[in-house]
N, C-alpha and C positions, 0 to 999 in steps of 0.2 A: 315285685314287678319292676320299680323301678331301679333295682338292682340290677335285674340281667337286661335292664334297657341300657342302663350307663355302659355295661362289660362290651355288648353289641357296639356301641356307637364308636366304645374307647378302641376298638378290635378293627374296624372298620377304618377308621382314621389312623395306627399303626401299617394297615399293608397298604392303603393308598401313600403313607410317607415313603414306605419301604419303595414300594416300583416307583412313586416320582425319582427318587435317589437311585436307586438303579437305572434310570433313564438317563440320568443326567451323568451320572459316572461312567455310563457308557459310550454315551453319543455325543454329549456337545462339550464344550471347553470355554473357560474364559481366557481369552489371546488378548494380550496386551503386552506393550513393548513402547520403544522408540523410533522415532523413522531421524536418520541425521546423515550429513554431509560425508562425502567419503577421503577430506583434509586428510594431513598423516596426523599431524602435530596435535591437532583439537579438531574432532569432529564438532560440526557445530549441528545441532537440531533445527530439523526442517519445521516450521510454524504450519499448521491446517492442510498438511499433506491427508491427499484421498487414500485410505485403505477400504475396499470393496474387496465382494465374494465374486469371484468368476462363473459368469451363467443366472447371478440372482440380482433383485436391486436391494440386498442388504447390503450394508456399509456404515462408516465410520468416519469424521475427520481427527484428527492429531489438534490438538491445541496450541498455545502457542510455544508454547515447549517441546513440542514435538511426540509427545505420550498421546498413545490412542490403548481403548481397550474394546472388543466387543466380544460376544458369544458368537463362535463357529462351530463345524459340523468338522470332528476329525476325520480328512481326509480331502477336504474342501481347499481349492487355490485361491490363493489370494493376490492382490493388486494393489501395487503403491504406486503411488502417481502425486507428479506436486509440477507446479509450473517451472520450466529453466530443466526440467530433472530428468531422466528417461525412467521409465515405468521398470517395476523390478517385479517378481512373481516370488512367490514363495507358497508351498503344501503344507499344511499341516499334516503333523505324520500322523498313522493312523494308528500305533501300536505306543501310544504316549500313556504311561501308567497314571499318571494325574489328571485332574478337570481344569487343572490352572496352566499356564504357559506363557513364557515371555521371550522376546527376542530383543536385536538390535537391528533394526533395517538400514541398509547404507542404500543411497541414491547416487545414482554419477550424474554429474554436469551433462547438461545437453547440450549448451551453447559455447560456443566461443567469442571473446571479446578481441575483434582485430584490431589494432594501429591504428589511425586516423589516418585518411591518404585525400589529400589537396591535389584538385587535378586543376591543373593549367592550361591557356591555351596557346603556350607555345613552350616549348623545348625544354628553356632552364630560366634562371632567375634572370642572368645576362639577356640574355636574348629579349626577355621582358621587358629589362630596364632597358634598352636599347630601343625597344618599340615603343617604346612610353616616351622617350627622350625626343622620339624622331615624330609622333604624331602630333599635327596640324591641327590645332583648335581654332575653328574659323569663330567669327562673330557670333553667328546667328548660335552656336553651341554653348557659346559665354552667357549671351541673353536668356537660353534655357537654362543652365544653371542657375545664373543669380534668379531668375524667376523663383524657378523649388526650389530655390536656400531664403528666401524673403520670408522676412518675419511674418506675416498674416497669414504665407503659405503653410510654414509650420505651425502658427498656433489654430491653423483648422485641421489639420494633420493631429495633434493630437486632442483634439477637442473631437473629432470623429472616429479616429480608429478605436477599438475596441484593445482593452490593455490585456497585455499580453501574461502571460503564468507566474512571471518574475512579478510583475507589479503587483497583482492580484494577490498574488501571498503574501507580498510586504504588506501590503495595505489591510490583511486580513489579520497579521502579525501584529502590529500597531494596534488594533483594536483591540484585539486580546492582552494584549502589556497595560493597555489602559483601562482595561476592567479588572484586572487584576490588579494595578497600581490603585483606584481607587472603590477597593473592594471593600465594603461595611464603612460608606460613608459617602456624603454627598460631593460631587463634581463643583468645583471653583467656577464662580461665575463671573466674568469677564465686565460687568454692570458695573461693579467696586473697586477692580481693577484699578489701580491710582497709571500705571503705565500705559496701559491700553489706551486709559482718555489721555493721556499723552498722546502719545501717537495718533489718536485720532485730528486733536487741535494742531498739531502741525502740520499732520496731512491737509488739513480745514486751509491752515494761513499759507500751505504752498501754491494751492488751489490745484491741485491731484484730482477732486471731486468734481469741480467746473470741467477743465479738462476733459474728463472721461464724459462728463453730458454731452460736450458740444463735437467731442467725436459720436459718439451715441446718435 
């Protein structure tokens, strides 16, 4: 009995493998490849370019090397698409003898990078330097400058604006160099300092501190 139970079960799991693998040899495919730059010299590999099926929301991205792999449906379009790129299609053919397949996808540039162009409000450089030369700075135009260029002007100028992408990154940079600089070990403290209390007692005997109260 449990002889022709084992033959049943073993016979039983033989033709389900058979028609899974007949399913799969016949209909779908593993498609992978590269999506990359259409350079002559060195194409270069597009990072996390989209490859999608056309009509489904299956899909794929590319990593940062530019290799994508997924299971399609021989016969099925497919869709590359990366930012900067124009989108490119491509079919899988439908009379492909294997279950595996790979390609190379090239991308073309979408964009163009133009010249930088300075536009003036007058004619030519001359003509500038000649209207510069020739205008009339009255008083009252002086007093508004040296006003914004006064020191308390700028130092509330940048004590309010909000810093800008360059600074922010320095100062993000910095902090990074300095946890890295004093990485598995504790930060100097300025208490023991022998130069620091220098400086401070001089600061003390210039009276820097007074100073700053009695503006305060």
């Amino acid at each position: 009995m449990r002889i022709r139970f084992l033959a049943i079960s073993v016979g039983i799991l033989l033709a389900a493998q058979g028609l899974a693998q007949g399913f799969v040899d016949s209909n779908l495919v593993q498609f992978s490849g590269m999506v990359v730059t259409d350079q002559k010299n060195e194409p270069l590999p597009i990072p996390y370019a989209h490859v999608g099926v056309e009509g489904t929301r299956r899909g794929t991205y590319a990593d940062r090397n530019g290799f994508f792999s997924l299971v399609v449906v021989k016969g099925e379009n497919l869709i590359f698409s990366a930012v900067g790129f124009k989108k490119a299609y491509y079919k899988v053919p439908e009379d492909l003898p294997d279950n595996r397949y790979s390609i190379f996808q090239i991308l073309y540039a979408d964009t163009l990078t133009l010249p930088e162009t300075v536009i003036y409000p007058w004619p030519s450089r001359e003509n500038f330097k000649m209207e510069f030369l020739a205008l009339d700075v009255s008083d009252k135009m002086r007093e508004i400058a040296a006003k914004n260029l006064a020191d308390n002007a700028m130092a509330n100028l940048r004590n309010s604006l909000p810093r800008d992408g360059r600074e922010t990154y320095g100062t993000y940079q910095q902090q990074v160099v300095q946890n890295y600089y004093y990485a598995g070990q504790y930060r100097p403290i300025n208490l023991f300092n022998v130069v620091a209390w220098k400086k401070f007692f001089d600061a003390w005997k210039e009276g820097k501190f007074k100073k700053k109260k009695e503006e305060d």
